[in-house]
N, C-alpha and C positions, 0 to 999 in steps of 0.2 A: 194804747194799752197792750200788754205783751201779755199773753194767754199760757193755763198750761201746756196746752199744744204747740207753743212758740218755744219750748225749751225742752231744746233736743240733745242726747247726752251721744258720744261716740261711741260709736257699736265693734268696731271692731277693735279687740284686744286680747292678749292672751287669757291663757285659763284662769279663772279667778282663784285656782288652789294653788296659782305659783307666785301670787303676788310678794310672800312673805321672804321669798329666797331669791330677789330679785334687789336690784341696787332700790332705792324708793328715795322721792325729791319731798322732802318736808320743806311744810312752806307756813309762814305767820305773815300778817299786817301788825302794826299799829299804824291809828286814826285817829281824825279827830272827833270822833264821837260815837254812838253807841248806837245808829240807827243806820244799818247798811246800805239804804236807797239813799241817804244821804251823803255820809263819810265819807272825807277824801282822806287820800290813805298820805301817812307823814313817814314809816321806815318799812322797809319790809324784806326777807329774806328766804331764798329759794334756795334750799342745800342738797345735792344730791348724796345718798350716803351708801358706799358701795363696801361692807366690809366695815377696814380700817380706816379705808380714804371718802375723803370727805372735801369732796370740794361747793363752798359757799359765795355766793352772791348775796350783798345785803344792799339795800339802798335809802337812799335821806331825801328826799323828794320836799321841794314848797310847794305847799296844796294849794296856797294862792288866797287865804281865806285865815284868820283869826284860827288858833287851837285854842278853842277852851280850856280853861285853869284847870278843870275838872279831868281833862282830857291828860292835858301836858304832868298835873300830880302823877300819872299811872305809868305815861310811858317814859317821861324827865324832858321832852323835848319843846323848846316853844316856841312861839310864832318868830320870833328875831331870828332864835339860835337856826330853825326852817329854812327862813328869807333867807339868812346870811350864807350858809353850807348848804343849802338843799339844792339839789338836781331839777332841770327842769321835769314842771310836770308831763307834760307829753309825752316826751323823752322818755323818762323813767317810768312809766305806766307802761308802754309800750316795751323795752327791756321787761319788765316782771313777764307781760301776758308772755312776750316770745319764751320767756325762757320754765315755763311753766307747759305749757307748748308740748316743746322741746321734750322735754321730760316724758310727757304721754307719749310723743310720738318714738320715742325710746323704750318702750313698753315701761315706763314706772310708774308705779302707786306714787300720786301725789297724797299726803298725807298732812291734814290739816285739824286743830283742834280749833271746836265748835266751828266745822267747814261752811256751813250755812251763811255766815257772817263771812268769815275773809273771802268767799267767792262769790257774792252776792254784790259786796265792796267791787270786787272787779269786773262783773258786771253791770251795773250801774252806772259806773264810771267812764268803764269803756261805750255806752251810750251816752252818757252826757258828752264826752269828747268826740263823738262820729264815728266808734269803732262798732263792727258787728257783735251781736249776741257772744257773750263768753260760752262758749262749749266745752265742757270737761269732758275729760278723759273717769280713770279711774280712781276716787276718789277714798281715804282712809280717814274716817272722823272717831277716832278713839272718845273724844266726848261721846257721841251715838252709842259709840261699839259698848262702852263700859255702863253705862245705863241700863242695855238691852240684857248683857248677860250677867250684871250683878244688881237685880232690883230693887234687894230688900237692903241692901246696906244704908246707915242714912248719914248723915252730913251733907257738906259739900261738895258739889262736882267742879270745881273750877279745875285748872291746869295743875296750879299748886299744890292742892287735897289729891287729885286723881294721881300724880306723879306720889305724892307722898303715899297713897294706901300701897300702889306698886312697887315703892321702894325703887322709884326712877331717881336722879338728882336731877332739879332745876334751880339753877343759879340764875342771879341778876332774870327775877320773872317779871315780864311785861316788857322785855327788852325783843325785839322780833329775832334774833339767832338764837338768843337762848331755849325762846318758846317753843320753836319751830325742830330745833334736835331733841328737845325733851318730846315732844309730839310722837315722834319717828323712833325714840325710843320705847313711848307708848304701845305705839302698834306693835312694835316686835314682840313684846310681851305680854300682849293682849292674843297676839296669833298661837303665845306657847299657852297662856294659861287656858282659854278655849280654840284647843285646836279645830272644833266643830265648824270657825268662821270660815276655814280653809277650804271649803267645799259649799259655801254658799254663794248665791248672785249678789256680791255685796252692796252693790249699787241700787238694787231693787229692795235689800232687806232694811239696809240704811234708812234710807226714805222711807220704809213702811214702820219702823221703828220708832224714827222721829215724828212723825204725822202722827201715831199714835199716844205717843208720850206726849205732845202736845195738843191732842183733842183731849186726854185726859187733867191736861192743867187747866184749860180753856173752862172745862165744867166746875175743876174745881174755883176758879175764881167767879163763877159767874154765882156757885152755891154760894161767895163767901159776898155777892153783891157786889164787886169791883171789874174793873175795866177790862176787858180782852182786844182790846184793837191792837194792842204791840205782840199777841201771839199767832205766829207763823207756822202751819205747819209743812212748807217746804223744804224737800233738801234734794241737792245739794246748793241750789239758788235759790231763793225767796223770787215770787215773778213781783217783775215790776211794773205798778201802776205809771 
């Protein structure tokens, strides 16, 4: 069993108020399913976005395992289409972490919507296959960020709703490039509409933001007499049992 104190994030990086005027690696999975200590990952894509330039890594990985119908509906991809085209998995699991990596060690915001879940996926994973603890860097969760500093607005927070109130464009959503540059265009306009993030420990506020928004859903469902075992309030990795 891996403890909070087994999940240790990297301490040395620059100032957290230059994250926004710095190139930033936006990064999505699609998986096959919805429970991140489980999910093996089916596409995934790490784009560094410097400016104008934009350079993308995407990959099609066979997870080795059945996609669920429910799964393949969302993101179009399915167990044959995997088998047939997909990369090995070792292989390709080990490309993402390096090049995710990579990226921190280049000082950039990795920038991931609902980051909880696609770095959870990579951690899990990289234990099921024998690789060490995933250790993040600097992490950008526009899901967190837009919760924390618009509370009262109500709908939906998904990628598609959140991109929609900011008047970001997300095409082909649920596809991992699409998601993962609308993500990163998220943050950019989340740094202008509250400049305040700019000058906070966001890595500390994140996670204190998320832990909170989620001990406040935990109560509300237990007022409403239903189930809380699927609420986590970990970020930027959920620990693993």
């Amino acid at each position: 069993m891996h403890s909070d104190s087994d999940m240790t994030f990297c301490t040395e990086r620059p100032p957290m108020s230059s994250w926004s005027d710095r190139p930033i690696c936006a990064f999505d999975l699609e998986t096959t399913g919805r429970d991140p200590s489980t999910a093996r990952i089916v596409s995934a894509c790490v784009a560094v976005i410097d400016g104008s330039n934009v350079e993308t890594r995407t990959w099609l990985l066979d997870p080795g395992v059945d996609i669920p119908a429910d799964a393949s509906a969302i993101h179009g991809i399915s167990t044959e289409y995997a088998a047939r085209h997909g990369q090995n998995y070792a292989e390709g699991y080990e490309e993402i972490r390096d090049a995710l990596h990579n990226s921190w060690a280049r000082d950039h915001a990795v920038v991931a919507f609902n980051a909880s879940y696609d770095l959870t996926v990579m951690h899990a994973e990289g234990l099921r296959i024998g690789k060490p603890a995933f250790v993040p860097g600097l992490v950008i969760d526009p899901y967190v960020i837009d919760r924390a500093m618009d509370t009262f607005r109500k709908g939906k927070r998904t990628l598609a709703a959140v991109c929609e109130h900011y008047g970001i464009s997300l095409e082909s959503a649920h596809e991992a490039e699409a998601d993962a540059k609308a993500a990163a265009a998220l943050a950019r306009e989340l740094a202008v509409r509250f400049p305040d993030l700019l000058g906070l420990d966001l890595m500390v506020d994140q996670a204190d933001w998320h832990a909170e928004r989620q001990r406040d859903f935990a109560e509300y469902l237990l007022s409403q007499g239903r189930d809380v075992g699927d609420v986590h309030g970990q970020w930027p990795i959920r620990v693993i049992a």
